[in-house]
C-alpha positions as CSV (number, residue, x, y, z in Angstrom):
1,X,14.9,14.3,16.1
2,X,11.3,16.1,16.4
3,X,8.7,13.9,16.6
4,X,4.9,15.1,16.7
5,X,2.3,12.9,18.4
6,X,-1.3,13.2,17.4
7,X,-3.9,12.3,20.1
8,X,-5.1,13.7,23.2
9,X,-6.0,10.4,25.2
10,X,-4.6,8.3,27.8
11,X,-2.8,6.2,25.3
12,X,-1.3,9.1,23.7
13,X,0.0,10.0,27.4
14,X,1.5,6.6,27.5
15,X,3.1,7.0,24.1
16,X,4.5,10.5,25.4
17,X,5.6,9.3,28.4
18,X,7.3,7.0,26.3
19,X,8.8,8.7,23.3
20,X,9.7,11.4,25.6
21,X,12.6,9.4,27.6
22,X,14.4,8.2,24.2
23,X,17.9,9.5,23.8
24,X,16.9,10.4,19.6
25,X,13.7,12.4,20.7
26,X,15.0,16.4,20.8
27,X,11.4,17.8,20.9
28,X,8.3,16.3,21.4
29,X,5.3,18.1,19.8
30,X,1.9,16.6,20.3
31,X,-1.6,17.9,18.8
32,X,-3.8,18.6,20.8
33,X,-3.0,17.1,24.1
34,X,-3.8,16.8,27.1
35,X,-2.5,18.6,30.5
36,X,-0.9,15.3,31.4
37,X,0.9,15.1,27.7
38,X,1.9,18.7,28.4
39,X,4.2,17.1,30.9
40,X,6.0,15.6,28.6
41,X,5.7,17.9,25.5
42,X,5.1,21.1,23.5
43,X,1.1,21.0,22.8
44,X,0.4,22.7,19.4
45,X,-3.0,23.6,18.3
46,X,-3.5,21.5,15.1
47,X,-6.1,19.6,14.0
48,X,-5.6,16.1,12.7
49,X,-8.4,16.3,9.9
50,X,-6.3,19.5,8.2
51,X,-3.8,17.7,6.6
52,X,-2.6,20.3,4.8
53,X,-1.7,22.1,8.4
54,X,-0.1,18.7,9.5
55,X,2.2,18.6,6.6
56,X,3.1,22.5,6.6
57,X,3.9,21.8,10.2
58,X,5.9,19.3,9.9
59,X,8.4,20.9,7.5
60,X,8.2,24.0,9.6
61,X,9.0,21.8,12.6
62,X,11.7,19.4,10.5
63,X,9.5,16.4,11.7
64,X,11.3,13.4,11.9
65,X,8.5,10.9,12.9
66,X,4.9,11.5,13.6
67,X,2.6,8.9,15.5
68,X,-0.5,8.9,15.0
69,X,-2.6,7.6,18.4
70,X,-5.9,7.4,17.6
71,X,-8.1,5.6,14.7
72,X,-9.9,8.2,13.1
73,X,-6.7,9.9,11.3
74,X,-5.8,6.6,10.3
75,X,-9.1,5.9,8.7
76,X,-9.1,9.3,7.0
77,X,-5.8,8.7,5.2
78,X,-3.5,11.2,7.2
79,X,-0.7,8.5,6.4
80,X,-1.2,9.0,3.1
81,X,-0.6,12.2,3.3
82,X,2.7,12.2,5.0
83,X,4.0,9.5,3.4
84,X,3.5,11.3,-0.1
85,X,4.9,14.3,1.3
86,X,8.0,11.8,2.6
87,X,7.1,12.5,6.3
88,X,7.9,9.2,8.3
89,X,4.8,8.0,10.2
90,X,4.1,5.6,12.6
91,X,0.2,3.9,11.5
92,X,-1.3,2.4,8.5
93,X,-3.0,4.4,5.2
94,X,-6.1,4.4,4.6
95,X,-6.8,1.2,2.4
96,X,-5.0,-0.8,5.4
97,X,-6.5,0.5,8.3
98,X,-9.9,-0.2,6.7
99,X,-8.9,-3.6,9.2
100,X,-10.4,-1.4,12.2
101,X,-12.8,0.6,10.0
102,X,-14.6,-1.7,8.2
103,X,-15.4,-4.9,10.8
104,X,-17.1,-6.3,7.2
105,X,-13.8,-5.8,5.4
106,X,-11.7,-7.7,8.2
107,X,-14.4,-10.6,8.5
108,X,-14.1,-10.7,4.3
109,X,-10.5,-10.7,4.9
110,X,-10.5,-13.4,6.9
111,X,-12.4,-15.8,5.0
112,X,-10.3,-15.2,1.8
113,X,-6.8,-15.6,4.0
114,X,-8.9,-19.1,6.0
115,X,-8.1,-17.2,9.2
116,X,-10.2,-18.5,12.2
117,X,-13.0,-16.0,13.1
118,X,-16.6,-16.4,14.0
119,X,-19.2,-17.1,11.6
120,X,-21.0,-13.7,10.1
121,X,-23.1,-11.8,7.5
122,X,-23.1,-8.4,6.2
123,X,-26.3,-6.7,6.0
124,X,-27.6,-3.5,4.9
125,X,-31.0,-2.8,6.4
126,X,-33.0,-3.7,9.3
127,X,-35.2,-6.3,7.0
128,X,-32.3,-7.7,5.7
129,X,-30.6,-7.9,9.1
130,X,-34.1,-9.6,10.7
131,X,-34.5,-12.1,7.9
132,X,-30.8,-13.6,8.6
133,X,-30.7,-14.1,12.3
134,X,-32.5,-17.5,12.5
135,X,-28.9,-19.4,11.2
136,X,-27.0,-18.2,13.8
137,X,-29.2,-18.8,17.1
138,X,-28.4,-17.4,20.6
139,X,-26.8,-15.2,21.9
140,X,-26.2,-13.6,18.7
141,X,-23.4,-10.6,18.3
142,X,-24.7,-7.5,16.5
143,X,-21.8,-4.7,15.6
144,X,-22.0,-1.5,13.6
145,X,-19.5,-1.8,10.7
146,X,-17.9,1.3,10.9
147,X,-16.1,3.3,13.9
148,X,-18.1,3.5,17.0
149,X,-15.4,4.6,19.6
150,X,-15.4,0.9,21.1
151,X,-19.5,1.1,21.6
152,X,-20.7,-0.5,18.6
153,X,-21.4,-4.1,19.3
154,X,-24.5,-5.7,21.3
155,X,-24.8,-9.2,22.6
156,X,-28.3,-10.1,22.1
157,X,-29.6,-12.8,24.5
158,X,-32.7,-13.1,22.4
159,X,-34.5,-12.3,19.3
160,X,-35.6,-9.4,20.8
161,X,-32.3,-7.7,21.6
162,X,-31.4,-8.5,18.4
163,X,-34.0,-6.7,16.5
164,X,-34.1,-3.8,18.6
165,X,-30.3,-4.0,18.1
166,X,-30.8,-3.8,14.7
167,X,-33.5,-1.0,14.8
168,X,-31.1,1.1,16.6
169,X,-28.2,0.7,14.3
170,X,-30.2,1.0,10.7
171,X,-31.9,4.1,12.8
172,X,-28.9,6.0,13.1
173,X,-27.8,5.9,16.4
174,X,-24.2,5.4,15.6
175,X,-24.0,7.3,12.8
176,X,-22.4,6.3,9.9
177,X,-20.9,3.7,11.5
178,X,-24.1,1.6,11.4
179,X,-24.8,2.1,7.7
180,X,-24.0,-1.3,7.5
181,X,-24.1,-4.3,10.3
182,X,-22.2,-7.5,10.4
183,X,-24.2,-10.3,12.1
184,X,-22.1,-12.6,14.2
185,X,-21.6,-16.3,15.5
186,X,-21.5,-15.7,19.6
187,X,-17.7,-17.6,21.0
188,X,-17.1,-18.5,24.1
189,X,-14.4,-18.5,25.8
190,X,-11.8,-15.9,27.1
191,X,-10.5,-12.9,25.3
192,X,-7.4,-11.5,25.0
193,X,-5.2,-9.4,22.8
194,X,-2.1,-9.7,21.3
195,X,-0.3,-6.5,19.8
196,X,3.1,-6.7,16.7
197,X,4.4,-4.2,15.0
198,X,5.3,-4.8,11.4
199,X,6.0,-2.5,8.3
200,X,4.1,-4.9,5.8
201,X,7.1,-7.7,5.6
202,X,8.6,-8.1,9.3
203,X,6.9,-9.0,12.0
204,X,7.8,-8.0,15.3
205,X,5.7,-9.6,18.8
206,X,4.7,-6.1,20.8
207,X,3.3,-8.3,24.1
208,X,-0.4,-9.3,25.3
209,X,-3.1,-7.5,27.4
210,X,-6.6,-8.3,28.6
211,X,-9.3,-5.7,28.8
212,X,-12.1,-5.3,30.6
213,X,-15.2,-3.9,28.6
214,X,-17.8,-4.0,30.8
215,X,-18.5,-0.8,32.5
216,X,-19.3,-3.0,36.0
217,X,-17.8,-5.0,38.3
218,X,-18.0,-8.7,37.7
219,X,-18.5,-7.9,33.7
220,X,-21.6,-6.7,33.7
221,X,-23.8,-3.3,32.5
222,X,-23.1,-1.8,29.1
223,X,-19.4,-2.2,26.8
224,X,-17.4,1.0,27.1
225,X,-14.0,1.5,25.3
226,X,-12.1,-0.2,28.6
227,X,-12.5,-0.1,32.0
228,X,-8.9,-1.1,32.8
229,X,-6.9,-3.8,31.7
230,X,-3.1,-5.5,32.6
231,X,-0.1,-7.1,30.8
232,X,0.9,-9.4,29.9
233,X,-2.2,-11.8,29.8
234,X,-0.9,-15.7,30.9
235,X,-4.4,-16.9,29.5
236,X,-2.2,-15.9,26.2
237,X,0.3,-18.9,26.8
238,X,3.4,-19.2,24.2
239,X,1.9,-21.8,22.9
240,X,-1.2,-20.0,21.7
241,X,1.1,-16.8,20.7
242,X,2.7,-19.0,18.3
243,X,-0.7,-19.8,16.7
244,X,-2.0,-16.1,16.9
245,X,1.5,-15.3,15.3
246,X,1.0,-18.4,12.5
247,X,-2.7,-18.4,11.9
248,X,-3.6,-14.8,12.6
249,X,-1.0,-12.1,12.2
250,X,1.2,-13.9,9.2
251,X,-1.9,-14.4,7.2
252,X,-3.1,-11.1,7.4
253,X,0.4,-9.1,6.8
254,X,1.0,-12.1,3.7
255,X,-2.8,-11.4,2.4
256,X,-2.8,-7.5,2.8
257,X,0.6,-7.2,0.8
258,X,0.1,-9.1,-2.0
259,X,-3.3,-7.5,-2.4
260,X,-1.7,-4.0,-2.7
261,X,-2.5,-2.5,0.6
262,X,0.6,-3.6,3.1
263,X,0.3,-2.6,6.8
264,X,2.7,-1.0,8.5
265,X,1.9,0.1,12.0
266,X,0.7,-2.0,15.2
267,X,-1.6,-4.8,14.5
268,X,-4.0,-5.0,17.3
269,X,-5.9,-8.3,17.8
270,X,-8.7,-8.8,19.8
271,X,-9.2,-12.8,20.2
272,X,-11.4,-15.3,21.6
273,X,-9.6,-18.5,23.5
274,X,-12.0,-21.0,22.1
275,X,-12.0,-24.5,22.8
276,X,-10.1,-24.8,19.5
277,X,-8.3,-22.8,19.8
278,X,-7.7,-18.9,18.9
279,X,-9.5,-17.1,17.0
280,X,-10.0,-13.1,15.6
281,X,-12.9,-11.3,17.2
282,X,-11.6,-7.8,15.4
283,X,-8.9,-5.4,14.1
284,X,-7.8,-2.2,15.4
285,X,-4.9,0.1,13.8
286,X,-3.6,1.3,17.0
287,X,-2.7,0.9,19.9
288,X,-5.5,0.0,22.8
289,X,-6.5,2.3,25.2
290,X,-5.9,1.4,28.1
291,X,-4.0,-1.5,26.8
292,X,-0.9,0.8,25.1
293,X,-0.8,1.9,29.2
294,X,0.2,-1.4,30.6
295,X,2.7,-2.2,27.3
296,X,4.5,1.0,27.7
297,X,5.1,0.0,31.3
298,X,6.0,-3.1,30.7
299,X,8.7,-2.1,27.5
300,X,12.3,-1.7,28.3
301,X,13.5,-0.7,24.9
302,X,13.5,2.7,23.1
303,X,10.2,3.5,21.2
304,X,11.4,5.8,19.6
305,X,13.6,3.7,17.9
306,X,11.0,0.6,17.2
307,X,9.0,3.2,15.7
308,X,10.9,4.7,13.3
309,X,12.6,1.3,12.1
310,X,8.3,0.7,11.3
311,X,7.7,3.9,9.4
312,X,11.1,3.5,7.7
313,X,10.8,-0.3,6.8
314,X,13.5,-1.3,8.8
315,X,11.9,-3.7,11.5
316,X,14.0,-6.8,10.3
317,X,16.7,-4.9,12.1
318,X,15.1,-5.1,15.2
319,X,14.9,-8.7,16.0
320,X,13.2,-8.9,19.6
321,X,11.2,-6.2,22.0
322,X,12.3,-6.3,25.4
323,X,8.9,-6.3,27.9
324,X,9.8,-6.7,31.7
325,X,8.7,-9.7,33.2
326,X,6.6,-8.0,35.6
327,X,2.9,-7.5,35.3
328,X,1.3,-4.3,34.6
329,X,-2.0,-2.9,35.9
330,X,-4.3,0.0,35.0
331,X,-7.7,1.0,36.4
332,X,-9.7,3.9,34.7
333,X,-11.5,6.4,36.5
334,X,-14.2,7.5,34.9
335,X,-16.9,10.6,35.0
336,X,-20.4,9.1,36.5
337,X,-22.6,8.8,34.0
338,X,-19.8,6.9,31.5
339,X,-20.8,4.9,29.0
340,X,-24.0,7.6,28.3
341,X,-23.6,11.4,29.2
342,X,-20.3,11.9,31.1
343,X,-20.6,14.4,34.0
344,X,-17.9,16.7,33.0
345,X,-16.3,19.4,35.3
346,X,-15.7,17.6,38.4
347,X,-12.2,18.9,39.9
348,X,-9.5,16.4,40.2
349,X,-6.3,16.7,43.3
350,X,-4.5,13.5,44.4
351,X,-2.2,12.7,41.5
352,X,1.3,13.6,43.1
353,X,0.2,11.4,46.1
354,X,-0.7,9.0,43.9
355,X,2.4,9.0,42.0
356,X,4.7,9.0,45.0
357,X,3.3,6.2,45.8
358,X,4.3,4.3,42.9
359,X,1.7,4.5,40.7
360,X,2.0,6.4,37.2
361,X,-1.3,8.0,36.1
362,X,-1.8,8.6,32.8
363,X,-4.6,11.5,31.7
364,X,-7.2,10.8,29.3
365,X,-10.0,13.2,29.6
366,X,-8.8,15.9,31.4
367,X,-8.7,19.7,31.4
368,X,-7.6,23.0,32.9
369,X,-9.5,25.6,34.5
370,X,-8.0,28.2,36.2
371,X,-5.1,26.2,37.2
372,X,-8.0,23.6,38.5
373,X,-7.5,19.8,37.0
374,X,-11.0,19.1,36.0
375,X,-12.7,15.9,33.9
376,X,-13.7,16.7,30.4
377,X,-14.5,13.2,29.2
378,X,-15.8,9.7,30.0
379,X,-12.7,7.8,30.6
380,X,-10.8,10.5,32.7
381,X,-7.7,8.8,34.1
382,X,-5.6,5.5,33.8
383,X,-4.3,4.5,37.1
384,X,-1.2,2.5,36.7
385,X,1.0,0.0,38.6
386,X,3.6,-2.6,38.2
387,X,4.4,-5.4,40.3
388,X,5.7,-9.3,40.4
389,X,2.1,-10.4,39.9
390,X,-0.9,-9.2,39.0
391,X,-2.2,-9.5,42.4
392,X,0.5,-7.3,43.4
393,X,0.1,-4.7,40.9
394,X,-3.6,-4.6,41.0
395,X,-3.0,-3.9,45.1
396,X,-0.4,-0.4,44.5
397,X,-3.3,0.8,41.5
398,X,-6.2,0.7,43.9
399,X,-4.1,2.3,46.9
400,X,-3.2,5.1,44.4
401,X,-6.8,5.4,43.1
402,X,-7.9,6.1,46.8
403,X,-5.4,8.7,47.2
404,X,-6.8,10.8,44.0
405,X,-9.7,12.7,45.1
406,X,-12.3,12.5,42.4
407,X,-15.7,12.9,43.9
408,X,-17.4,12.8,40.3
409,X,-16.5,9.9,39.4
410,X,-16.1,6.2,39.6
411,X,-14.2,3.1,38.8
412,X,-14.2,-0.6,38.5
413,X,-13.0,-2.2,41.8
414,X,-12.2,-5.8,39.8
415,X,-9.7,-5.0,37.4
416,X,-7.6,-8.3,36.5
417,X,-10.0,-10.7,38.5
418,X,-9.5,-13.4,36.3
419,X,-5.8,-13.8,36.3
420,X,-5.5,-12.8,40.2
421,X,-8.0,-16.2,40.8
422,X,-6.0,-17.9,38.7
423,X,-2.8,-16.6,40.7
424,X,-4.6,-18.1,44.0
425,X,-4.8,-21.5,43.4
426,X,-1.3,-21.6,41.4
């Protein structure tokens, strides 16, 4: 079979990685890559916004499958397309993946299936945002509504962050994205995420992960779209699986079929371990990155296979998914000046070391230049170990990041500091 992969991040790496070691993959196309993809595939310069190029593509290519990575295609209704056009696809159309793109349709979602979430409003305007913060007190979470590559949302620690918040979003700093604002209740606790496939009946557990937002060590400085994150998370015991499963996921696959829009694809949810338990913080319609890193580690089964049996409506056949028992590390190495203006440019050597030293590093914002390996985003590089603990993975990533030699850029030094403390006194 030839499957084409669209995405050019370090989750799409993963996912070629991946795809690219099943027995039913022939050839692997992906659109547009990256020079670590290449590794694994035939890059193809197409543009996921042209569906029309997608589709003629596709039956030029006899496309058996096509996985979409990122959101944005998702949002736009490339699904859709290939679905009318009886193209299997891996990822939800555009009414369902309105879960990651509208945060306002999820929270409405949630109160009309009773699944547990924080407290919000939807407003449209600064004014209106202003004059409906008093119920909620402080801190107070602020997000854009829309898509804001994992930078929308603010925790304001007092009225003033949360009007200036406001003023930034209404102002158009995020785009469209901020046309509207949902208004949050803060939760406390510890987040994780829990990931199942499903093709809008079966539902199919896909493993846990905890990420690491922050752009600094000990959590601190601005939210970026991850820092680094391992798998599985133990915070995320069966116990509370079993609730995510029963109050979270059911409801929401139940509530999105029988209102006409069923989702089939990876459900992604972000959660917050409250001290009553689980509850949603958001959607997303994909896979994390750098969380679809550690799960495609962790997964001993062919993806291929789990894939197609989504896009074809055959999950039921696939009873279980197979993750190793081991842990699963990844640190990202990012260009200085990530979250804001990225230096880009900065040449890159190290990886082979790296690798032969057990690591497996996944690009995600990388480039050629005359041969040279050189950043060309924020989040350059996923750094990625296994090992029996986290402790132990966490210790073969860092000894692989200082053997890549990336003098414009930086990383977290702390990634999976909660679990690892929790490992120590064991």
């Amino acid at each position: 079979m030839n499957i084409l992969l669209l995405g050019s991040g370090g989750r799409e790496h993963a996912l070629a990685w991946k795809l690219a070691q099943s027995p039913a993959c022939d050839t692997l196309f992906a659109a547009p890559g990256n020079p670590g993809i290449a590794q694994h595939s035939v890059l193809v310069d197409l543009a996921a916004t042209d569906h029309a190029a997608v589709l003629a593509f596709c039956a030029d290519q006899r496309i058996g499958l096509v996985v979409i990575g990122p959101e944005a295609p998702l949002v736009d209704g490339l699904a859709d397309s290939l679905r009318e056009a009886g193209v299997p696809v891996f990822g939800p159309s555009r009414l369902a993946a309105q879960l990651e793109g509208s945060k306002g349709f999820t929270k409405d979602l949630c109160r009309r299936a009773s699944i547990p979430t924080a407290g919000y409003v939807r407003v449209t305007s600064k004014a209106e945002g202003i004059g409906a913060l008093a119920p909620f007190g402080l801190p107070v979470v602020i997000k854009a509504d829309g898509l804001a590559a994992g930078k929308g949302v603010i925790i304001a620690m007092t009225r003033a962050e949360a009007e200036a918040a406001l003023e930034d979003m209404f102002s158009g700093s995020f785009g469209d994205a901020g046309a509207e604002v949902v208004i949050e209740e803060f939760m406390t606790g510890e987040e994780a995420s829990f990931f199942a496939l499903t093709d809008g009946t079966s539902i199919l557990p896909f493993g846990s992960a905890q990420d690491h937002k922050r752009v600094g060590d000990g959590d601190t400085g601005p939210n970026t779209g991850g820092m680094g994150a391992y798998s599985p998370a133990p915070v995320l015991t069966p116990a509370l699986e079993a609730r995510v499963i029963g109050e979270i996921i059911k409801p929401t696959v139940a509530t999105m079929a029988a209102e006409g829009m069923p989702y089939s694809g990876v459900l992604y949810a972000g959660l917050m371990l409250t001290p009553t338990g689980p509850k949603l913080i958001e959607y997303n319609a994909r896979f994390g990155d750098p969380e679809c890193q550690v799960l495609m580690m962790r997964l001993q089964d062919d993806l291929v296979t789990l894939l197609l049996a989504v896009a074809q409506g055959k999950l039921a056949q696939h009873p279980t998914v197979t993750l190793s028992a081991d842990s699963a590390l990844t640190v990202v190495m990012a260009a200085n000046g990530y979250p804001g203006t990225p230096e880009k440019g900065g040449s890159i050597t190290g990886i082979e070391t790296a690798e032969a030293a057990g690591a497996k590093v996944f690009h995600a914002g990388t480039s050629l230049v005359s041969d040279t390996l050189v950043a060309s985003g924020g989040r350059v590089l996923n750094v990625t170990a296994t090992g029996a603990t986290v402790r132990e993975a966490q210790a073969k990533a860092y000894a692989a990041v200082d053997a890549i030699d990336f003098a414009t850029g930086f990383c977290r030094r702390d990634i999976g500091w909660r679990e690892i403390e929790r490992e120590a006194v064991a």
